[in-house]
Every structure is written in structure tokens, then in C-alpha cells.
N, C-alpha and C positions, 0 to 999 in steps of 0.2 A: 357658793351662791348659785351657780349655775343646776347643781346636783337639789339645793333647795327646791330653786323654781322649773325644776324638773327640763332644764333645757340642755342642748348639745353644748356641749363647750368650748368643741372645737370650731363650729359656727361663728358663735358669740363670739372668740378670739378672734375670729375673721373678721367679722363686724367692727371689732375693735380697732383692728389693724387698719381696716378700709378709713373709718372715721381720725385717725389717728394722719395719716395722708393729708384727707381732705384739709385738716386744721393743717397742717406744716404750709401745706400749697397755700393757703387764705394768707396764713404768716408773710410766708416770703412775697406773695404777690402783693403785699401793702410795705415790705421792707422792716419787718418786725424785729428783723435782727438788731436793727440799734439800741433797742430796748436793752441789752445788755450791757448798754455803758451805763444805765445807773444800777448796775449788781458790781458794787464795789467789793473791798477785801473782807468789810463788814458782814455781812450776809456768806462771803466763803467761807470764813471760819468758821461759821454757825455749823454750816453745813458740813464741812470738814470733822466739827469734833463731834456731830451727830454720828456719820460714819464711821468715825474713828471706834467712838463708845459701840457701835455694834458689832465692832469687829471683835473687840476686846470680851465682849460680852459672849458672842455665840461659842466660841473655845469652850469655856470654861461650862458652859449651858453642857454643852457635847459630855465633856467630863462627868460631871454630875449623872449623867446618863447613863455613862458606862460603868459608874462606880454603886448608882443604884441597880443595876442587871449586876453587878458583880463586885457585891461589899466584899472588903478587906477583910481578910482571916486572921485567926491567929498565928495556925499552923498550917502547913501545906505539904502537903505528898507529893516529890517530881518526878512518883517513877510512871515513865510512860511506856507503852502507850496508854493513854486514859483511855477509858471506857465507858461508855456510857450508849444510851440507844434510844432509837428514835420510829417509833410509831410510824409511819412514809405507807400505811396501807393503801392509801387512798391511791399511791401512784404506782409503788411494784408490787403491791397485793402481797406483802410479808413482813412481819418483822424483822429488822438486821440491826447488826450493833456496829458502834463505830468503826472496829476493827478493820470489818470487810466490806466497809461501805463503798470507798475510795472503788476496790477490786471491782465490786460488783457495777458501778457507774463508771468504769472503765473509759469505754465508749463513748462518754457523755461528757461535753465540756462542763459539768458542773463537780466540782471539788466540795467534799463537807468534811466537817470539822464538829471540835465537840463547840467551839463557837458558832456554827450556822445553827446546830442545834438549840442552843440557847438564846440566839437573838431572837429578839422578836422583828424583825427587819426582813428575815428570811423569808422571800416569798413563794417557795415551795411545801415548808414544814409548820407556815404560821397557824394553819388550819388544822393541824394534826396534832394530838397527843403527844408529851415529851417526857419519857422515863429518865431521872437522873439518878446518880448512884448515889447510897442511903450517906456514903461516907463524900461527906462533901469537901475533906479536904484533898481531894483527888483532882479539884479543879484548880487549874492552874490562875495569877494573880496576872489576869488581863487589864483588870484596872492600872493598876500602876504601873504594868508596861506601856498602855496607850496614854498613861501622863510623859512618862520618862519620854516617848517617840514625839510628844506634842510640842515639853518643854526642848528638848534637844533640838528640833527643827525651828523652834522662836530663839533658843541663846545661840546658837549654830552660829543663824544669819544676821543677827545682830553684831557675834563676833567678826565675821568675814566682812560685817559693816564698816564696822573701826578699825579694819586691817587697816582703809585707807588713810588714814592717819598717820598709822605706824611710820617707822625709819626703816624697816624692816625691806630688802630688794629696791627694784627701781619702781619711778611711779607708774608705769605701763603695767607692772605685772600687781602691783597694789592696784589698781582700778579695777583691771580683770579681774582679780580673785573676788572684789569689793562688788562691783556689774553680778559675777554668776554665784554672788552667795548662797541664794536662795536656792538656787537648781544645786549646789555642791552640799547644799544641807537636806536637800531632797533625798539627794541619792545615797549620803553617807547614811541616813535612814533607813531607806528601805532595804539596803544592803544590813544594817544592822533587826531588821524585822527577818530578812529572811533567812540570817544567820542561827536569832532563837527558833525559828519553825523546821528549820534543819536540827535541831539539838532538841526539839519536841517530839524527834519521829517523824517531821513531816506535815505536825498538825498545826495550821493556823490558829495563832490566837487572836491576832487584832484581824477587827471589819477591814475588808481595802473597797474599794474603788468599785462599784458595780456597771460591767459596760456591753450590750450585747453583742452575740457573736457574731451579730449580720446587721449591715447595714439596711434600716429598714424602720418604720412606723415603731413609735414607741408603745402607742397606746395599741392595743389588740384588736378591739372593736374596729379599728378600723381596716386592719390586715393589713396588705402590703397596697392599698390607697395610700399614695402622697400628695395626691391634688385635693383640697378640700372647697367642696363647690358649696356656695351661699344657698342653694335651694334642694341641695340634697335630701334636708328634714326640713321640714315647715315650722317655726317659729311663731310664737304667737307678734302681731303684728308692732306690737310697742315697744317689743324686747331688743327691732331695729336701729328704734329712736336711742331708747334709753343705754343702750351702748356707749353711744357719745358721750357721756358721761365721763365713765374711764379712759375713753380717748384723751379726753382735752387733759386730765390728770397725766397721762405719757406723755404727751405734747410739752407739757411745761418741764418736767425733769429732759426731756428729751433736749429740747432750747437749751437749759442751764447746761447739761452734758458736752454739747456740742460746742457752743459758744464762748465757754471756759477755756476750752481747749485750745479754740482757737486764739484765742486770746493769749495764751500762755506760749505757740507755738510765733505768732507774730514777737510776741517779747523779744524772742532769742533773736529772730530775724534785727529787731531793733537794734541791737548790740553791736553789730558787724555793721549794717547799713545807716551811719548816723546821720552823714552829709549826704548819700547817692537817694536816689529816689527808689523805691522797693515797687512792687509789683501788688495791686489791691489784694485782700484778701477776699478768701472765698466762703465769707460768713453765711451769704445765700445760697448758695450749691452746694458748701457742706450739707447744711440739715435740711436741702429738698431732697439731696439723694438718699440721707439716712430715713427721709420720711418716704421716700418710696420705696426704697427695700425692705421696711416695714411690711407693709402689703405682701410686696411678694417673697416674705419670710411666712406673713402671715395663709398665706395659700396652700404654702405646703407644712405650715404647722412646725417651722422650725423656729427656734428662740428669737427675739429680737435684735435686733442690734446697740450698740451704744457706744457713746467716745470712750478712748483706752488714753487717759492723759500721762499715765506712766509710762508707755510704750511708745506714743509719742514722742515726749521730750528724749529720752532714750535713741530714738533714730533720730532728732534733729541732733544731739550728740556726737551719730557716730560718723557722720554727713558732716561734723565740723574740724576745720582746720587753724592752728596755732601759730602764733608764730614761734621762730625757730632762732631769731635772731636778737634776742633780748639779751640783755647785761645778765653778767651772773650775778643772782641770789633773788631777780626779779621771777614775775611769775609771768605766762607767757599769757598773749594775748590773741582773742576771736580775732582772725583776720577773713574769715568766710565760710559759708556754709552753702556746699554740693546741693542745690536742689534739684533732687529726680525723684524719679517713681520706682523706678527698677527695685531697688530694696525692699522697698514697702510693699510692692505683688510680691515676692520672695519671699517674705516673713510669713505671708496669709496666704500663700501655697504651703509653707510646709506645717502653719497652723492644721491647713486641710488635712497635711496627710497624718495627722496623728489619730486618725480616724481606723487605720490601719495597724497603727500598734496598740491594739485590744489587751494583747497579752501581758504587753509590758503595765502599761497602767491597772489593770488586775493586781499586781503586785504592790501598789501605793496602798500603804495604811489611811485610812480617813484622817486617820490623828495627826498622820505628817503635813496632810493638806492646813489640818486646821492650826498646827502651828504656825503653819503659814498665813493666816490670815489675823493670828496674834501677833506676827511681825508686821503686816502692814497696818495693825492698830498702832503698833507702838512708833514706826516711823512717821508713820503720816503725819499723826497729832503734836510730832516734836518739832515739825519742819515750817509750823504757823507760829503767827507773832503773839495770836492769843496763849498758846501755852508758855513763851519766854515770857509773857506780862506776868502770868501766873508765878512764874519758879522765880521772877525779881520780886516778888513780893517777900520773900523771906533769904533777900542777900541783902546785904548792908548796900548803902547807896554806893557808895567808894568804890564800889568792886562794879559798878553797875559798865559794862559797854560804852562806848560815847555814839551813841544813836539817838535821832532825834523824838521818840515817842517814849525814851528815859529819860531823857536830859532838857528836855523845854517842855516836857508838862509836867504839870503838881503831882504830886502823888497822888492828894485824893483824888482826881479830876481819871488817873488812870484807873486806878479803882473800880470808878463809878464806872468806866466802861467794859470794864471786862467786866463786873455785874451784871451788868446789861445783857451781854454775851452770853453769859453764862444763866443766865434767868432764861434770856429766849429760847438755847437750847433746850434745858431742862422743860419749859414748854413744849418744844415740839417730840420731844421726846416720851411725855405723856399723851401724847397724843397720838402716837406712833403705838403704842402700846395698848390702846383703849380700839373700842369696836368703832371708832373713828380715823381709823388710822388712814383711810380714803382722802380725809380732809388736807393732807401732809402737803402735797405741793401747793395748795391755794396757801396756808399757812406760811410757806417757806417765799411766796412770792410777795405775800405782806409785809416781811421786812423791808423790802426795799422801799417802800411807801414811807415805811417808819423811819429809815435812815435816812433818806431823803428831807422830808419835812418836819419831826417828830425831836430828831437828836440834835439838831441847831437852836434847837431852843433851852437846851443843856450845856454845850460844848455850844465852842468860838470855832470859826473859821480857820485858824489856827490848827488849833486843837484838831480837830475834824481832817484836818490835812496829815498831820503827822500820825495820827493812830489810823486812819481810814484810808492814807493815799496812796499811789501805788509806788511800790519797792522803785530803789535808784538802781537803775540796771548799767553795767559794767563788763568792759567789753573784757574785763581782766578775768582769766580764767582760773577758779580756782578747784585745785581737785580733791580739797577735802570735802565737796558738797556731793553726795548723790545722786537721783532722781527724784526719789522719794522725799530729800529735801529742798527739791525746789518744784515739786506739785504739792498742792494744797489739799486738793481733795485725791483721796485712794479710792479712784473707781478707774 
């Protein structure tokens, strides 16, 4: 848009940022935050299985990608090294071939492969001529390595999911392996990528992770400026106003983000504190401060901020304490939870310092990342009530749980609302899709209107309670539950 209407984009971000402020400050200065007590479970879900469908969705997008840059053969040649060569006049004024490429960019922290040659991703050779060799079974089957590295990193950590289950050790070392699934599927990955690129001679075959060598401005145009001033370039004058626009569109994802979270981190509090009095929550101070570090993320043009409800609930976890003295074969119970800060700067100090191991993340395949985000497709969306309504639909009732939104409403009556659910998404999800997609938060915050006044005139008060009220929380600990199953939404 901005490259459309011919303007700075890193301005207009600023703009954004500033406008995006102002609305959070207006928010809290009228006490905006209680607005979240009618975003009930109704509207989570929605939004839940919105996210969930795009996680599940961009994997498989990615795949397709790499499988059309690199259709499946019949037959394949593995003797390497491959050869093939790449046009690069424009930068060392010669042609070279694969062989001696490495040798010659010695010097150079940039590594090529006969994959950098052929992506189109490469932003040194995209502009240049690419000679491939006439015998094309000489290229080795990148595709179905970066399926195997995608799928392997999705069954990985779903298996070291339901470790916790097992019988298998004690439950301390079953949660731990269950807690760093994902990072143990990470690494068994990319240890096994750079096992085949050892056995290739050395050559990459799968994309990894692109990160530069210096800390410093991403964009060029701007150099090594981190400060991005509102009057550096002149703007035509409505481009200020109209800003605001997109602001208030952050603003409202930004509320739901924040306030969810909140909400879910107070739960846990509720469990341990039934009878004592608890401490208010910091529904207002959360998102004034996320809405000011907006701003001044947005000054120096670095990403924006947003709630982490998985990492969250994860540290009110590791903050919490059991008891020890229960009967045997009981499960032991929340008897308190450590609140400090100290952890919490510790976790986002050494988030910082990953800033520092360049080299190491260079070595993650894309595809490992992306199975990773097919895992938090597949957790998310199984950890809501909307998808058990879905999977009882085709168990016999007998076998149904003894819960109250199986057991004291009709069938049809559940039905109709997971319809309902399931219509709304599929809504917003065309619309997500279409050159509308702007419209996505006003749409997401019309539910609530609808569930409010709209659905009581379908469902009973009843009804409405058991499918729409909030979970029975229990101070009983149980450890076959995750994190990811007891957040809603995977953001």
C-alpha cells in the first residue's frame, strides 16, 4: 500500500505506532478493560480455530512451494559433488561453477549451494542468469527431504507430547521431556539436516533461517539510522489522519491479546487463592505499557509487541508449588504460586541474547520451523471444547464423558452451536482471505454483540451456561494436561 501511494513506510509505521498509543491511552483512561468480560469462551474459540486453520494451513502452502521449485523425479544421480553454475557477473565479474564457489567467497560469510542457486529467495543471484545442467537428474530430491524434516519435527513433538502420559520413568522426567518436546525435535532435526549436507559434500539442500551478520537496520535505505523521525520525509498531509485507521485495527487485536491473557494468568491464581483475598490484576497497566512500547518499538522500526499466552502460563507453572503430602494414588494439589519478576527478566534477557547466536540459527531448516508451527496447529485446536463437541459427534452417547455441555443439553441444541461456530469462522476466514482482510478485527469484535444479545434468543440460559461458561477450575493438579492444552488461543 504504502509503495502504491508512493509513501515512506517506515514513517507511516511510525504513524501507526503513535496512533495505536494514543487509542490504548483513551482505552485505559475510561477503563476500557472491562469490556472483556463479555468476550466469553464463545468468540475464543472462533478465534482459536481461526489461528489454529492458519497454522495448519501455511506448512503445507510452504510445501507446495518447494515441491513446485523442485518436482519429484523419477530417477536421481547422488554422485556429488553436483555441479551446476551460476551467472554472479554482476558481483565478481566471472563466471564460476559450483565447485569453486565456496573456495572463492572464502572470505565472505555467504555460503552457496546448488539450492541458493536455484531459489528464487536468494537475494544476491535473483537478478542474475542461472545455468542448470542439461542432465537434471543430477539434482538432488530437496522436496521430500524438507517434507520428511517438516513431518518429523510435527510427529517428533507430538510424540514427546504424549510421553506425558506414558508409565514410562517418573512424572518429573515425563513433563520435562513433554515441556522441551519441541526444542528436542528441533535439534534432533537439524542435527539430522546437517548429517545429509555432510554426506552431500558439504552442499545444502534445504532453505535455513536467513539472519544478518551485524546487528543493524534491516531495510538498506536506511543505513545504519535506528531512529526513525516523523519529519524526515514529508508526507502528504492526510496520509497522518488516515493512519489511524490501522491503528485502531492493532488496538483491538492488541486488547483481545492482552486481556485473554490476563484472564487466563488470574485463573490459575484463582485455584490456590479460593478463600484469601488475591492482589487486583493489572488489566490497565498491562496494555498501557504494551501500548507504549509500541511507539517506542515503533521509532526504531523494530517489530511490535504482543501477549505470549503460552509462555505465560508455562512460567506461572514453573512458579508453582504441590502439595507433597497427599494419600497415595491421589493427585497432588496447587497449594501456591511464587510470584516474582526475576524469572520473567531472565527468560527476555537471554530471549535477547539470541541475537548473538547468528551462526547457530543459520543452521535451522525453514521446514523444521514450519513443523513447528503444524504442531501448534494441531495442539491448540484440540485443547478447545469446540473441537471435543466436534469428535462427540461421531462417538456413541454412552462413551460420551460425564460433563455438563454432553450431558444436560440435546444434542440437537449442541449441534446447532457448534454450527454456529463453525459458520462464524468459516466467515471470518473468507474474509481474511479476500482484499478485505483489513476488516478482520471489527468482524472478530461483532461477535460479541452477537453472543450477547443474538444467541439467547436460540439457547436458554441454561444452555448458554454450560456451552459458553467459564471452565470449573481445580486446584487438583493434573499432569497429563500441557500448556498448549489449557491455552486457547496459540499466539
Amino acid at each position: 500500500l504504502c509503495r502504491l501511494l508512493q509513501t515512506n513506510f517506515w514513517i507511516v509505521r511510525l504513524c501507526v505506532s503513535l496512533w495505536t498509543t494514543f487509542f490504548i491511552i483513551i482505552l485505559v483512561a475510561f477503563e476500557g478493560s472491562f469490556m472483556i468480560r463479555y468476550v466469553t469462551r464463545f468468540t475464543e474459540e472462533i478465534f482459536a480455530l481461526i489461528i489454529a486453520i492458519v497454522y495448519l494451513y501455511e506448512p503445507f502452502k510452504k510445501l507446495y512451494t518447494i515441491f513446485q521449485l523442485n518436482p519429484v523425479l523419477s530417477k536421481y544421480n547422488y554422485n556429488y559433488p553436483l555441479n551446476c553454475s551460476c551467472n554472479i557477473s554482476s558481483i565478481l565479474n566471472r563466471s564460476i561453477t559450483m565447485k569453486n564457489m565456496n573456495l572463492l567467497l572464502n572470505n565472505s560469510s555467504f555460503k552457496y549451494s546448488c539450492y541458493n542457486c536455484t531459489s528464487s529467495t536468494s537475494s544476491l543471484l535473483q537478478n542474475n542468469s542461472i545455468t542448470i545442467p542439461n542432465d537434471g537428474t543430477q539434482l538432488p530430491n530437496k522436496a521430500l527431504l524438507s517434507l520428511i524434516i517438516l513431518l518429523g519435527t510435527c510427529f517428533m513433538s507430538l510424540a514427546l507430547k504424549r510421553f506425558r502420559r506414558s508409565n514410562f520413568f517418573g512424572r518429573t522426567t515425563r513433563q520435562t521431556l513433554s515441556d522441551f518436546g519441541m526444542t528436542i525435535a528441533l535439534i534432533c532435526m537439524v542435527l539430522f539436516d546437517m548429517l545429509i549436507t555432510k554426506n552431500a559434500g558439504g552442499h545444502s539442500l534445504t532453505q535455513k533461517i536467513t539472519v544478518p551478520n551485524s546487528i543493524r537496520p534491516s531495510d538498506r535505505e536506511r543505513g545504519n539510522t535506528w531512529l526513525i523521525s516523523p519529519l524526515r520525509e514529508r508526507l502528504p498531509f492526510w496520509v497522518y489522519f488516515a493512519s489511524s485507521f490501522p491503528a485502531i485495527l492493532i488496538s483491538v487485536v492488541l486488547f483481545f491479546e492482552v486481556e485473554l491473557t490476563s484472564i487466563m494468568i488470574q485463573t490459575k491464581l484463582k485455584c490456590v487463592y479460593t478463600t484469601k483475598p488475591i492482589k487486583g490484576t493489572g488489566y490497565h497497566l498491562d496494555i498501557l505499557i504494551a501500548g507504549v512500547l509500541i511507539s517506542i518499538n515503533g521509532l526504531f522500526g523494530l517489530p511490535w509487541i504482543c501477549a505470549a499466552p503460552v509462555r505465560s502460563i508455562a512460567h506461572v507453572a514453573s512458579l508453582s508449588r504441590y502439595s507433597k503430602t497427599h494419600a497415595p494414588g491421589e493427585k497432588p494439589r496447587l497449594i501456591d504460586i511464587k510470584d516474582q519478576r526475576l524469572t520473567n527478566i531472565g527468560v527476555h534477557i537471554l530471549i535477547g541474547c539470541t541475537i548473538f547466536a547468528a551462526s547457530i540459527i543459520r543452521k535451522i531448516p525453514v521446514a523444521a520451523l514450519f513443523g513447528i508451527f503444524l504442531y501448534f496447529g494441531i495442539v491448540s485446536i484440540s485443547g478447545t471444547q469446540l473441537f471435543s463437541r466436534l469428535k462427540m459427534m461421531f462417538i456413541p452417547t454412552k462413551y460420551h464423558p460425564n460433563v455438563g455441555y454432553l450431558r444436560r443439553i440435546r444434542q440437537m441444541k449442541r449441534y446447532a452451536y457448534t454450527f454456529i461456530q463453525i459458520v462464524a469462522a468459516g466467515l471470518l476466514l473468507a474474509i481474511k482471505v479476500t482484499s478485505f482482510a483489513f476488516l478482520f478485527p471489527f468482524i472478530l469484535v461483532l461477535l460479541v454483540p452477537f453472543r450477547k444479545w443474538c444467541l439467547p434468543f436460540i439457547f436458554t440460559e441454561r444452555e448458554l451456561n454450560e456451552l459458553d461458561g467459564d471452565e470449573q477450575q481445580d486446584s487438583i493438579f493434573d499432569d497429563e494436561i500441557d500448556f498448549y492444552g489449557q491455552v486457547h488461543l496459540p499466539i
